[in-house]
NUDO-725473 format. One record per residue (C-alpha): residue number from 1; residue in three letters; x, y, z. Coordinates in steps of 0.25 Angstrom, whole numbers, padded with zeros to 4 digits, always signed. Layout:
N
   num   residu      c1      c2      c3
   NUM      ALA       X       Y       Z
...
% end
This chain:
432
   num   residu      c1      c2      c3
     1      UNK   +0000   +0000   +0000
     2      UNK   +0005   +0014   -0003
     3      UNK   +0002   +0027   +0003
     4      UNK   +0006   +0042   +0003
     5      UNK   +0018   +0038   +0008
     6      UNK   +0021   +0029   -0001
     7      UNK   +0020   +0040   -0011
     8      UNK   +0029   +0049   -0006
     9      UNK   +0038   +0040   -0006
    10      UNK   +0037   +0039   -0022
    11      UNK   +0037   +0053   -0022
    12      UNK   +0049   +0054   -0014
    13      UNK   +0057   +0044   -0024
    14      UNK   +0052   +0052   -0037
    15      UNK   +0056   +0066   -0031
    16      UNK   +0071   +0060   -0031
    17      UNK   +0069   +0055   -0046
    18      UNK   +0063   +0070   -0050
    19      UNK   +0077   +0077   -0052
    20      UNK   +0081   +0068   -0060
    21      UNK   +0070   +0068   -0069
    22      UNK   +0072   +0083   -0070
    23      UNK   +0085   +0083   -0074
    24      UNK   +0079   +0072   -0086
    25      UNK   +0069   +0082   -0089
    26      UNK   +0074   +0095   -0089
    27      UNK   +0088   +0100   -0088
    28      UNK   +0100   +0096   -0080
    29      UNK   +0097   +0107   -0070
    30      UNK   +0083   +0102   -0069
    31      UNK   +0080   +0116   -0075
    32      UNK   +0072   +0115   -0089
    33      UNK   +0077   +0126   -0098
    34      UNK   +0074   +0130   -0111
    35      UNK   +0080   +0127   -0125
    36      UNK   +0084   +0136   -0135
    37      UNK   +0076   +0136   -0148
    38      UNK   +0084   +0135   -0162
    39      UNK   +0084   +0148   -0171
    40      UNK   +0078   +0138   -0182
    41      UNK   +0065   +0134   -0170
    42      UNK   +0065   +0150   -0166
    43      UNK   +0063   +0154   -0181
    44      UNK   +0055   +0144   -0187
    45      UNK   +0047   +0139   -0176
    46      UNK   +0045   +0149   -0166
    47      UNK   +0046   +0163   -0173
    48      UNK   +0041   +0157   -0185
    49      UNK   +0051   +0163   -0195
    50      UNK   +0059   +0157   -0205
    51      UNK   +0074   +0154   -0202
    52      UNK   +0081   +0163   -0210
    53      UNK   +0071   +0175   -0205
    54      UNK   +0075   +0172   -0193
    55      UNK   +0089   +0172   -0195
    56      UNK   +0089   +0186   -0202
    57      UNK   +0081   +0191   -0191
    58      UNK   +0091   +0187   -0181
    59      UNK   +0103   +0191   -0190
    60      UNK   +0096   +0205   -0192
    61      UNK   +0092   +0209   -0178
    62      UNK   +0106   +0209   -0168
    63      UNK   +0096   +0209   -0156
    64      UNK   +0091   +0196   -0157
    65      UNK   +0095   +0185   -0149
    66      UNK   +0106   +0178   -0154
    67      UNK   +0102   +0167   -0148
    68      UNK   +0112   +0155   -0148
    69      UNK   +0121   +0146   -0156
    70      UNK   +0125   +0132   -0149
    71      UNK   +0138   +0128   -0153
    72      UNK   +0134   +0116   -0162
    73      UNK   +0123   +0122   -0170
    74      UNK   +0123   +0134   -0179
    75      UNK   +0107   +0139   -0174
    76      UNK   +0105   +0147   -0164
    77      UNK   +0096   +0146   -0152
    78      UNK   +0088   +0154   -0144
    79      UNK   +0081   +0156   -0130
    80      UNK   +0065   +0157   -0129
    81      UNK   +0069   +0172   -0124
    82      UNK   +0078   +0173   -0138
    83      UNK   +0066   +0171   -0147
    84      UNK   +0055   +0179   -0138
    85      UNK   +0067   +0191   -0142
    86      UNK   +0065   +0189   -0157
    87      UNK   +0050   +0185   -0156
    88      UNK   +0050   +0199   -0149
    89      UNK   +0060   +0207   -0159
    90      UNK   +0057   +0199   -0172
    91      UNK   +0045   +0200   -0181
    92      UNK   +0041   +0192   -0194
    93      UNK   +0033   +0199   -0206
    94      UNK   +0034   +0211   -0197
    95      UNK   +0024   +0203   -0186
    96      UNK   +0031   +0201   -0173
    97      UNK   +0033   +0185   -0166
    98      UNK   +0025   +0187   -0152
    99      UNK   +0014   +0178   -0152
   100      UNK   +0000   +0186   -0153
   101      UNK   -0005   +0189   -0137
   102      UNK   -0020   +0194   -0135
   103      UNK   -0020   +0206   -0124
   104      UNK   -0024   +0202   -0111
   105      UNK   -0020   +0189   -0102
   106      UNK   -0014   +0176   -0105
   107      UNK   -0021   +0167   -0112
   108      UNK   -0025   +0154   -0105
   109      UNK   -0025   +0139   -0108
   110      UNK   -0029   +0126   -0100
   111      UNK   -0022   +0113   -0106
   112      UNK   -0029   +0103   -0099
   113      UNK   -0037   +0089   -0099
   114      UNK   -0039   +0078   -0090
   115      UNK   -0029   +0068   -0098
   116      UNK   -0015   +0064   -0092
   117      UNK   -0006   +0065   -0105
   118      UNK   -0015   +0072   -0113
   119      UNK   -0005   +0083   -0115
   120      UNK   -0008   +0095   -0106
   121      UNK   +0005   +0098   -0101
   122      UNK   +0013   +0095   -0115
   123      UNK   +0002   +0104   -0122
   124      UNK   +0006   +0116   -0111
   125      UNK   +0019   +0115   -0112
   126      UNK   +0020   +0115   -0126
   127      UNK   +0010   +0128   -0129
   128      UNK   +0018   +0134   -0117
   129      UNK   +0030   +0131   -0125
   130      UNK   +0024   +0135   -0137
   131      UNK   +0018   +0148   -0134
   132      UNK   +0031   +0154   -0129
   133      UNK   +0038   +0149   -0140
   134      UNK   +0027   +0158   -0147
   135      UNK   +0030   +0169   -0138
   136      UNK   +0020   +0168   -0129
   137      UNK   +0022   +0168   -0114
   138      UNK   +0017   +0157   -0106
   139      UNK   +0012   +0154   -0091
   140      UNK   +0009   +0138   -0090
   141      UNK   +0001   +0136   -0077
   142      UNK   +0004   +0119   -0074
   143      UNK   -0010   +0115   -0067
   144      UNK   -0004   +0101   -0066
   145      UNK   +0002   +0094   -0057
   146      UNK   +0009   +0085   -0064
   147      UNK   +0016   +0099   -0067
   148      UNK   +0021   +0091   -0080
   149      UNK   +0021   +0107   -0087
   150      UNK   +0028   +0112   -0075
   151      UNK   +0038   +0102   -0075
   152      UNK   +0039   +0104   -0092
   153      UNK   +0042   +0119   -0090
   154      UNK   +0053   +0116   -0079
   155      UNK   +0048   +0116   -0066
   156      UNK   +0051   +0106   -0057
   157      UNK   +0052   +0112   -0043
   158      UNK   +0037   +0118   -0040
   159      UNK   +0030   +0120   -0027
   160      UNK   +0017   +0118   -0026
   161      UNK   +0012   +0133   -0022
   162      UNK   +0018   +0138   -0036
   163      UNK   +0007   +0129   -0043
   164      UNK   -0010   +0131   -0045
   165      UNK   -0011   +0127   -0031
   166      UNK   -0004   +0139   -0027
   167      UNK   -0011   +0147   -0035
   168      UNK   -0024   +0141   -0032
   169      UNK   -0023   +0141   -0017
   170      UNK   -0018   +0157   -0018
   171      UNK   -0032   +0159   -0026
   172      UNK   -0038   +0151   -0014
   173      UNK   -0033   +0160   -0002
   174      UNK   -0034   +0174   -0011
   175      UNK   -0049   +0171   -0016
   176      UNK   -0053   +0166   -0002
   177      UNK   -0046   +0179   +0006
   178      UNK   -0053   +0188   -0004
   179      UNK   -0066   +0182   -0004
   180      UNK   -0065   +0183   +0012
   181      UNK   -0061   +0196   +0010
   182      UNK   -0074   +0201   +0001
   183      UNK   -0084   +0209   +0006
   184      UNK   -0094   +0198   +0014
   185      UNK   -0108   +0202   +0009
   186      UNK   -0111   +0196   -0005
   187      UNK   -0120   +0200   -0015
   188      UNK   -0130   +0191   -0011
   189      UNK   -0128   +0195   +0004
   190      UNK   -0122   +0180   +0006
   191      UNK   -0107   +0182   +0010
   192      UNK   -0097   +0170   +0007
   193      UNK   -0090   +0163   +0019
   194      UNK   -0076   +0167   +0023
   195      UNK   -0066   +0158   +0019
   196      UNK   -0053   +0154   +0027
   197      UNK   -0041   +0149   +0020
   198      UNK   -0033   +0138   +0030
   199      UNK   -0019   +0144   +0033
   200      UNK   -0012   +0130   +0027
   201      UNK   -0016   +0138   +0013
   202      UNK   -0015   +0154   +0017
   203      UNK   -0001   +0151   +0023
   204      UNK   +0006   +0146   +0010
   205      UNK   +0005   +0160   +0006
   206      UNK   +0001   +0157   -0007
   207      UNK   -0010   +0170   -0007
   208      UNK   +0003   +0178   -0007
   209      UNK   +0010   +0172   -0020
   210      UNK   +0010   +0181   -0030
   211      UNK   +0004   +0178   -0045
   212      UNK   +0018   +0175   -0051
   213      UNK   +0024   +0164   -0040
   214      UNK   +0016   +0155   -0045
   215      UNK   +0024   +0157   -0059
   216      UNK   +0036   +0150   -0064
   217      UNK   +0044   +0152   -0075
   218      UNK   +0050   +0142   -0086
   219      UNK   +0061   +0138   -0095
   220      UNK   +0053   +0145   -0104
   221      UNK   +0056   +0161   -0104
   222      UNK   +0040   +0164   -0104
   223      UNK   +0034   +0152   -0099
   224      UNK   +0029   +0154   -0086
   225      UNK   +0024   +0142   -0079
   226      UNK   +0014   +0139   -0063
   227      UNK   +0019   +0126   -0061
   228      UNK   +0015   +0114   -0055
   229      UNK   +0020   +0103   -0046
   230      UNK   +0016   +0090   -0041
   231      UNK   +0011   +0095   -0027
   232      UNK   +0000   +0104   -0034
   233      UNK   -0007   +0093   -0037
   234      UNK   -0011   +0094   -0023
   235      UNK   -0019   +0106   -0027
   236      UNK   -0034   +0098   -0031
   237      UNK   -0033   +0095   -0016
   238      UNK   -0031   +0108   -0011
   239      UNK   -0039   +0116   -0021
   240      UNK   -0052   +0107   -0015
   241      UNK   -0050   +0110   -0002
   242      UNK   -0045   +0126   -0005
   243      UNK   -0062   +0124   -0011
   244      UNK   -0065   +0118   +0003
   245      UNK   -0058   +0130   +0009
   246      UNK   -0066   +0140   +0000
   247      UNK   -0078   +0136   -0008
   248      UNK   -0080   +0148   -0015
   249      UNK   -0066   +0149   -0020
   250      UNK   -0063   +0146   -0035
   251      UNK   -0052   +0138   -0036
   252      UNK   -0053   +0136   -0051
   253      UNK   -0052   +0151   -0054
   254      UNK   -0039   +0152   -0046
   255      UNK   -0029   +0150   -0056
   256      UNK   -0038   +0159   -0065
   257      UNK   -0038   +0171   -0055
   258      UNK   -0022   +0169   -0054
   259      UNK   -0018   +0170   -0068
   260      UNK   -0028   +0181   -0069
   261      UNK   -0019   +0188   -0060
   262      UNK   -0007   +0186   -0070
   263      UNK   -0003   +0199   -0079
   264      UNK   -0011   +0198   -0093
   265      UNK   +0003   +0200   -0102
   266      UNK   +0012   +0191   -0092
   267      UNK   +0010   +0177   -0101
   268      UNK   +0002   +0176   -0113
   269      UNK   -0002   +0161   -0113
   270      UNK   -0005   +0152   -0099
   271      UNK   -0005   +0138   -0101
   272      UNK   -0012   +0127   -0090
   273      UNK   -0007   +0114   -0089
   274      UNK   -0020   +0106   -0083
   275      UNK   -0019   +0093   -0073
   276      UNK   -0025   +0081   -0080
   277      UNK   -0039   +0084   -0071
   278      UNK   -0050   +0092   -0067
   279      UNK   -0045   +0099   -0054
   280      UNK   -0043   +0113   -0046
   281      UNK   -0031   +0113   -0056
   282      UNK   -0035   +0112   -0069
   283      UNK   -0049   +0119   -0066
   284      UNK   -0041   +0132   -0063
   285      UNK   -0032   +0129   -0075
   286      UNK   -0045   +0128   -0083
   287      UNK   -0052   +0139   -0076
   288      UNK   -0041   +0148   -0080
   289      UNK   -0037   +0145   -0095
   290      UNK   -0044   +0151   -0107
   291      UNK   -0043   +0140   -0116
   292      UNK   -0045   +0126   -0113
   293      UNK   -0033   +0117   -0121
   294      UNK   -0038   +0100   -0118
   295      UNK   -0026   +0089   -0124
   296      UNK   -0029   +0078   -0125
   297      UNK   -0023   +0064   -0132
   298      UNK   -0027   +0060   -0144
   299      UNK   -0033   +0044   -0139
   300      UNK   -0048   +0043   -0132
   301      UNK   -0045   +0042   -0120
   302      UNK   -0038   +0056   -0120
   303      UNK   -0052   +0060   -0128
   304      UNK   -0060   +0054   -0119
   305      UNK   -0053   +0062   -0106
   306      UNK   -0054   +0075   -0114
   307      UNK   -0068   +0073   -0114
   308      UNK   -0069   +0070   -0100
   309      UNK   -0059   +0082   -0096
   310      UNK   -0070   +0092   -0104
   311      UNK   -0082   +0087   -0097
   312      UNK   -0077   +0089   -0085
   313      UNK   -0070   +0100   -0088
   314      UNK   -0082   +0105   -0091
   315      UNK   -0091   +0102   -0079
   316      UNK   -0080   +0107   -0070
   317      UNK   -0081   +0121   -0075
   318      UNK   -0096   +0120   -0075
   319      UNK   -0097   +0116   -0061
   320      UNK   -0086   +0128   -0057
   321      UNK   -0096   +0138   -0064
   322      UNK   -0108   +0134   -0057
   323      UNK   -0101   +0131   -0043
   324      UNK   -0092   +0143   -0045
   325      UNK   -0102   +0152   -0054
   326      UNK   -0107   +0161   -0043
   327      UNK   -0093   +0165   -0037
   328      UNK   -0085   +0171   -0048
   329      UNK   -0090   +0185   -0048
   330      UNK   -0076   +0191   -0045
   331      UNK   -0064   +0189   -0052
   332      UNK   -0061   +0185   -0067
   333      UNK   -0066   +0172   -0064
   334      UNK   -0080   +0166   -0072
   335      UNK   -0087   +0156   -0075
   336      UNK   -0091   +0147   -0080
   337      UNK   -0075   +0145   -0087
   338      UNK   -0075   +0148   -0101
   339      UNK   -0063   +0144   -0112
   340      UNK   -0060   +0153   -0123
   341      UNK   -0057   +0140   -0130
   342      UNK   -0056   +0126   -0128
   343      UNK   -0046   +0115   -0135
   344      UNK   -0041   +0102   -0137
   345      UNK   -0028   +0097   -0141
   346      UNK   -0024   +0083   -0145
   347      UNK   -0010   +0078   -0139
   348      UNK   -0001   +0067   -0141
   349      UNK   -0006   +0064   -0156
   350      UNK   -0001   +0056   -0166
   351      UNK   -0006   +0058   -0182
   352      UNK   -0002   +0047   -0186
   353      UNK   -0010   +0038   -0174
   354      UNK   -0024   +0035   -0180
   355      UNK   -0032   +0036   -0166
   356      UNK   -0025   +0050   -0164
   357      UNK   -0031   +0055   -0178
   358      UNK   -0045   +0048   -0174
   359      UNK   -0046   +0054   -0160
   360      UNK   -0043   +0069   -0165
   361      UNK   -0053   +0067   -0175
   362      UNK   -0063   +0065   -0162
   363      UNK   -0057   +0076   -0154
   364      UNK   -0062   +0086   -0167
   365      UNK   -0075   +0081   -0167
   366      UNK   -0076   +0082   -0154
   367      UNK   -0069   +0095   -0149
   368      UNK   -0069   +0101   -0164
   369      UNK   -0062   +0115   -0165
   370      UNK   -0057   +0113   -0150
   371      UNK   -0048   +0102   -0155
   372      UNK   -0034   +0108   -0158
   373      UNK   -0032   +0105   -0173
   374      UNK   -0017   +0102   -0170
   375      UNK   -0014   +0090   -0159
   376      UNK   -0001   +0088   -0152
   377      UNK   +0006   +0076   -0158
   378      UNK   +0015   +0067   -0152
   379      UNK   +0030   +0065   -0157
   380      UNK   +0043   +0060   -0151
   381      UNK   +0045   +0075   -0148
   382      UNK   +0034   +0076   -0139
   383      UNK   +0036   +0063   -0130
   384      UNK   +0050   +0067   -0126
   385      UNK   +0043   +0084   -0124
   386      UNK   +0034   +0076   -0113
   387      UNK   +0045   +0067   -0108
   388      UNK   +0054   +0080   -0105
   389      UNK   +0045   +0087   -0100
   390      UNK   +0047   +0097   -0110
   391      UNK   +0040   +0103   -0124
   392      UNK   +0044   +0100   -0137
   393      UNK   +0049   +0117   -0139
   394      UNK   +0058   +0113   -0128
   395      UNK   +0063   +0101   -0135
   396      UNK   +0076   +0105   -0145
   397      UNK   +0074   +0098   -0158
   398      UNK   +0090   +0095   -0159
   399      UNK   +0085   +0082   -0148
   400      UNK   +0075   +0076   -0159
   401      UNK   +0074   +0078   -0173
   402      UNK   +0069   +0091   -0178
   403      UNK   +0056   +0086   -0185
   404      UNK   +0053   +0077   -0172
   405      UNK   +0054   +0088   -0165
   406      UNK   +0047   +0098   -0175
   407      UNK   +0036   +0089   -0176
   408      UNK   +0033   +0089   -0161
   409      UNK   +0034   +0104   -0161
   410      UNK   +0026   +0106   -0173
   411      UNK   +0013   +0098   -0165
   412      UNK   +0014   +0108   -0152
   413      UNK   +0015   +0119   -0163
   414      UNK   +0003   +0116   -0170
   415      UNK   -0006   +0114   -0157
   416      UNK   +0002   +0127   -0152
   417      UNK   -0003   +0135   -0161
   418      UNK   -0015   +0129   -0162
   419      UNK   -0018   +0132   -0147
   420      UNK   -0012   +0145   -0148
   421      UNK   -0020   +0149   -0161
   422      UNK   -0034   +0145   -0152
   423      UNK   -0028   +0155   -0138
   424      UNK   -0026   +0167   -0148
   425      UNK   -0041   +0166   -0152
   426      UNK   -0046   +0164   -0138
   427      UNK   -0036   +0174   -0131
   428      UNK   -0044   +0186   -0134
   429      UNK   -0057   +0180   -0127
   430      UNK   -0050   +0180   -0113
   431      UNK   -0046   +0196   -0113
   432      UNK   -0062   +0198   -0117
% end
């Protein structure tokens, strides 16, 4: 018979493996950095400009980056920071390179479905990659405890308060203080109870932090990331009993009423990372985004929990809207939730696989325009991607060959710009 104990043992044993396994994943100093990316990537694949443009651009204007020549190659290669530079100074057909940004706040987006393995986190990762490649600047928000984006974007060493928890019990002790603190006689002449916060929570002092502690950066120069660890996953348990301690407070709106509090021009793009369920978690991360983004595998099963995920997706919301639908008079909050759009995206697909052609077919007739037109396929490139914990942008094509790596690139490319071609007509409804 095992018990807790028993666990911790296991625990104890697999903490004394995990540095090692850091050194396998990332770097030799357990610090995951960021390649350079080739002239001939920077040109042709990034700033979308032919090569030899691109060289009398460079060759013409002394304040570009030089950028650097490794001793056994005659290409030079440059930093993320290096081509933001030229993306800033060059311009093409006398149209500049910055990626079009709607005035107002960042634009919001859920990737989430109940599915272990159907992609949520690879999918993040690579449109976080994606977008600042574009030049867009990013804040990834990991809900997950598995904190598989976390870890991908370097971070290994988090404590739980600089996670959602933390920012879900500061909500807690805030909304509770200033609902005790609100003038007592409602409009109806019925005053709510006051409510008491327990001292266990009020003296972790997480009701002081300010809005950026909870804020990490990454390898990447303007990827910002709120991490996650394995303790947060602690945080279903304490969100019920943070409703026990006040009823009327509205735990799915707290991540919501955080990054409302962020500064409109600060990041252009938010990315979520949703747990593979229906919880405190991934309701705030679905309360809070603008667009809803569902992967899913391409086999019935993965089709069959997509379903399920939607229909109770669905009921959720609908229950917070009647339980919650009287309460929500102050803030930016509302309900019932509304999407500015909702989409699927099929993962790990193969063309040539007969059953993978047959079940996109059924996604379309089912989900029609929803359905991303462009699925992520699956190559060799992208197996070893999820084995190091790292995109395939981060990969450098000199460990492959070129068209294995191309191929694998061209696929998160499509559905990028795929997705980023569906934000850009959404954006403007959520600064209405």
């Amino acid at each position: 018979m095992l018990t807790h104990t028993d666990l911790k043992e296991i625990h104890t044993r697999s903490l004394k493996m995990q540095s090692w396994i850091r050194q396998q994943t990332f770097s030799p100093e357990s610090t995951k950095t960021l390649r350079r990316f080739s002239s001939w990537e920077v040109s042709e694949l990034i700033l979308g400009m032919n090569q030899s443009t691109f060289r009398g651009r460079m060759a013409a204007d002394p304040t570009l980056p030089d950028g650097l020549v490794e001793p056994d190659g005659r290409q030079r290669w440059f930093t993320l920071d290096e081509v933001n530079t030229m993306r800033r100074k060059l311009k093409v057909k006398g149209k500049s390179l910055m990626p079009p940004r709607p005035g107002g706040r960042a634009f919001r987006t859920a990737i989430a479905n109940f599915k272990g393995g159907a992609g949520k986190s690879t999918v993040a990762l690579h449109f976080a990659h994606a977008a600042a490649l574009d030049g867009y600047r990013v804040l990834c928000v990991d809900f997950d405890p598995q904190a598989t984006l976390s870890h991908s974007m370097g971070l290994t060493d988090v404590s739980e308060e600089q996670t959602v928890w933390g920012i879900m019990a500061r909500d807690l002790v805030r909304q509770t203080e200033a609902a005790n603190a609100a003038p007592k006689a409602a409009a109806s002449g019925t005053a709510l109870p006051r409510r008491a916060i327990p001292s266990s929570i009020t003296d972790m002092g997480l009701q002081d932090l300010r809005i950026a502690d909870f804020i990490q950066p990454t390898n990447w120069p303007t990827i910002d990331i709120i991490p996650s660890c394995a303790n947060a996953a602690f945080v279903e348990f304490a969100s019920a009993q943070y409703r026990h301690l006040n009823p009327e407070w509205s735990f799915f709106a707290a991540v919501s009423r955080y990054l409302d509090q962020l500064p409109d021009d600060q990041w252009d793009l938010i990315i979520f990372d949703c747990p593979p369920a229906i919880g405190y978690q991934s309701m705030n991360a679905v309360f809070a985004a603008d667009m809803l983004y569902i992967p899913s595998g391409p086999g019935y099963w993965e089709y069959d929990s997509t379903t399920s995920f939607v229909g109770q997706l669905s009921e959720a919301l609908e229950d917070l809207a009647h339980g919650f639908g009287q309460t929500l008079s102050v803030d930016k909050v509302s309900l019932p939730k509304e999407f500015v759009d909702v989409r699927f995206l099929l993962t790990r697909f193969e063309p040539g696989n007969d059953l993978h052609r047959a079940m996109y077919d059924a996604f379309g007739k089912v989900f029609g325009e929803r359905l991303a037109v462009h699925p992520v396929e699956m190559t060799r490139a992208v197996e070893q991607s999820g084995r190091f914990l790292a995109s395939v942008y981060e990969m450098d094509y000199r460990d492959m060959t070129r068209e294995t790596w191309r191929r694998a690139r061209g696929s998160f490319d499509q559905a990028y710009t795929e997705f980023r071609a569906t934000m850009l007509a959404a954006w403007p409804q959520i600064n209405d």
